[in-house]
N, C-alpha and C positions, 0 to 999 in steps of 0.2 A: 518154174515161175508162171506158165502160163495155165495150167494144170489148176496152181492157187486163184489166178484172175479167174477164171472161168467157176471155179466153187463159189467164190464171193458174188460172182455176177448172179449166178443160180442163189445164191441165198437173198439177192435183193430182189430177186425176183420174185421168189416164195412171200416175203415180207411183203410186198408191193399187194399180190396179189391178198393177202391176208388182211393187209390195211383196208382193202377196195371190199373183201365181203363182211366187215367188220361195219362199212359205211353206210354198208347198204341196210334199210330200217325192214322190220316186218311190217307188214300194211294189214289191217282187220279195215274189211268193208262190212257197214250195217247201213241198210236200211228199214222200215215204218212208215205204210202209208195206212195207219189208222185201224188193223185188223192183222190177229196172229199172223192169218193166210199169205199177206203177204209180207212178212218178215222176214229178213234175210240178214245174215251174219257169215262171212267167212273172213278167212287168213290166206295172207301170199307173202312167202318168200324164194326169191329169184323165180325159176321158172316152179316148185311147187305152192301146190293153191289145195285148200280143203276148206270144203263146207259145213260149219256149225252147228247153222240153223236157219230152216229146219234139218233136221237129218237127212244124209241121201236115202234112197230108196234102195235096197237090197234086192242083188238080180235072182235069188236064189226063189223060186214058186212056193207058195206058200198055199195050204187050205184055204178055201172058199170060205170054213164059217171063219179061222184068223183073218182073211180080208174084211169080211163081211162085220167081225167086233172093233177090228184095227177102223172101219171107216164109221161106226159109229163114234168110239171115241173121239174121231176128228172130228166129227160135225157137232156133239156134245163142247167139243171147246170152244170152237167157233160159236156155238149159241150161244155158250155163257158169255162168251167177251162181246158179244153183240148183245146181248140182254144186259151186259152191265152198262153201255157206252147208251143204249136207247133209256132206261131205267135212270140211272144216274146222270147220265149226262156227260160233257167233260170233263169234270170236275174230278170222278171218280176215275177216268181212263186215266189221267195225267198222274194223277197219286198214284196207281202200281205203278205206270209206268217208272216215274222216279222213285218207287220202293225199291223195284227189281233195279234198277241199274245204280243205284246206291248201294245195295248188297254187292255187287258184281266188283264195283270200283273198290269196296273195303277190303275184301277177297283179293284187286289186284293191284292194289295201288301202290306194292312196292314195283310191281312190274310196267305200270302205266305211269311212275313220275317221272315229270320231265317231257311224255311222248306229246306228240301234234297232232292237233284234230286240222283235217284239210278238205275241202271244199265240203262243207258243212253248210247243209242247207235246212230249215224248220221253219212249218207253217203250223202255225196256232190258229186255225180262225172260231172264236168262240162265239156260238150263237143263242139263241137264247126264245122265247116262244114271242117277249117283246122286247124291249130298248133294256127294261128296265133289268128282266129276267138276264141277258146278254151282259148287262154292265156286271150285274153281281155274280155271276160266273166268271167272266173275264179276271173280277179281282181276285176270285180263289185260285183259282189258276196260276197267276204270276204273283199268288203266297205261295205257293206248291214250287212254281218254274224255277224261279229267277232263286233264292235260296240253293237249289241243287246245282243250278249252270253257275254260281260264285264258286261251290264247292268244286265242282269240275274243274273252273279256271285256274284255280288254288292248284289245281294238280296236275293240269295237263294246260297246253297252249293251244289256243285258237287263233288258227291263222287266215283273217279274211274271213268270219262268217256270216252265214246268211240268215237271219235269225226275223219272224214278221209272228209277231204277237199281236192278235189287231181283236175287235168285236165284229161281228158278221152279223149286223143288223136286216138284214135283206134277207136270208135264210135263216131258220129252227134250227136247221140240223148243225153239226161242228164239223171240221175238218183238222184231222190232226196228220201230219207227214214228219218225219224224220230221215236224214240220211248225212252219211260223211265217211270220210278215212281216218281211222288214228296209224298215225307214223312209229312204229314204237324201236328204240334202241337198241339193237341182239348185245347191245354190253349190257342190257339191264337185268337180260336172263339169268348169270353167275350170283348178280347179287340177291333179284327177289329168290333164286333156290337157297341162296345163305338163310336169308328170312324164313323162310318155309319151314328151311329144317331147324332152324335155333325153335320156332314154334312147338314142332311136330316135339322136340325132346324134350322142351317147356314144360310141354303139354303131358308128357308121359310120366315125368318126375314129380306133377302136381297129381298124378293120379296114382304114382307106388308111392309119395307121400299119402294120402290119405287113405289109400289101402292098411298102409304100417303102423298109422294111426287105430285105425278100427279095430286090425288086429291085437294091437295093446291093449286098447280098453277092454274087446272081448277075453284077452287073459287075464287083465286084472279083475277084471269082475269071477272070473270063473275059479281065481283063487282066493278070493273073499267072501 
């Protein structure tokens, strides 16, 4: 009899513990203060943690002229988003930016609904060369913003944010920052891989369908 108590006891234990890492959310940190450079994206759950973006840096030596093309192409990016942000303005930064993380969210929105964005902070300050230049930026802008953060609400919760949309009459230049946590559910992992793969076979059977197709018409034709 005691032999039984103590299996049971071990099996509420197992469960307990299973409940508690079931509870526990994956955390993606991103931050944007305005420039690829310094953008940062990673994931933690319990104690592991892995960085996104940018990529870590590989300890393994590499040729001088690979350093030397690897660091042009960095600075090549950096100019372009800095030549798009001087050139355009805000206006043009804020639309990638809500291009790219609209693709990102449809890509994961079976795996992001439901999660919680937490200490979410964003500064818009749109400036402009004068009042008038600043206003009409500003309204393109929060046509651009405010549409994508309804869609985002729509899908995920925002708890406490910190959101300052303003016109920066006093300076030309913009300031754009972003940063937050989304909380996301390790139960959502089973179902967006259900999604995935109902996709991935979808997706294969609309392609050996139209293959079987082709191939028809190419015999029918070949015997007439």
């Amino acid at each position: 009899m005691s032999e039984l108590l103590w299996l049971w006891i071990l099996l509420g234990l197992l469960a307990l513990s299973v409940a508690i890492l079931l509870c526990i959310p994956i955390v993606v940190t991103f931050r944007f203060d305005g420039s690829l450079d310094s953008a940062h994206v990673s994931y933690r759950y319990l104690f592991y943690q892995k960085q996104l973006f940018p990529k870590p840096k590989e300890d393994k030596p590499s040729p001088k002229r690979k350093q030397a093309s690897s660091q042009k192409e960095k600075q090549q990016e950096k100019a372009s988003f800095g030549s798009l942000v001087k050139t355009h303005g805000p206006v043009e930064a804020v639309s990638l930016m809500v291009e790219s993380a609209t693709a990102l969210l449809n890509a994961l929105k079976n795996l992001l609904k439901g999660a919680k964005i937490r200490h979410f902070h964003g500064v818009f300050a749109i400036g402009g060369e004068d009042a008038a230049d600043a206003a009409l930026k500003y309204g393109q802008v929060c046509a651009v913003l405010y549409p994508f953060l309804g869609m985002v609400s729509g899908l995920m919760t925002f708890v406490k944010p910190d959101l300052q949309v303003y016109c920066n009459y006093e300076q030309p230049s913009s300031v754009i920052q972003a940063s937050g946590k989304i909380h996301i559910s390790i139960l959502r992992l089973p179902f967006a891989a259900g999604y995935a793969l109902r996709y991935l076979i979808h997706k294969n059977l609309e392609k050996g369908g139209s293959q079987y197709e082709r191939s028809k018409k190419r015999s029918q034709s070949t015997k007439g």
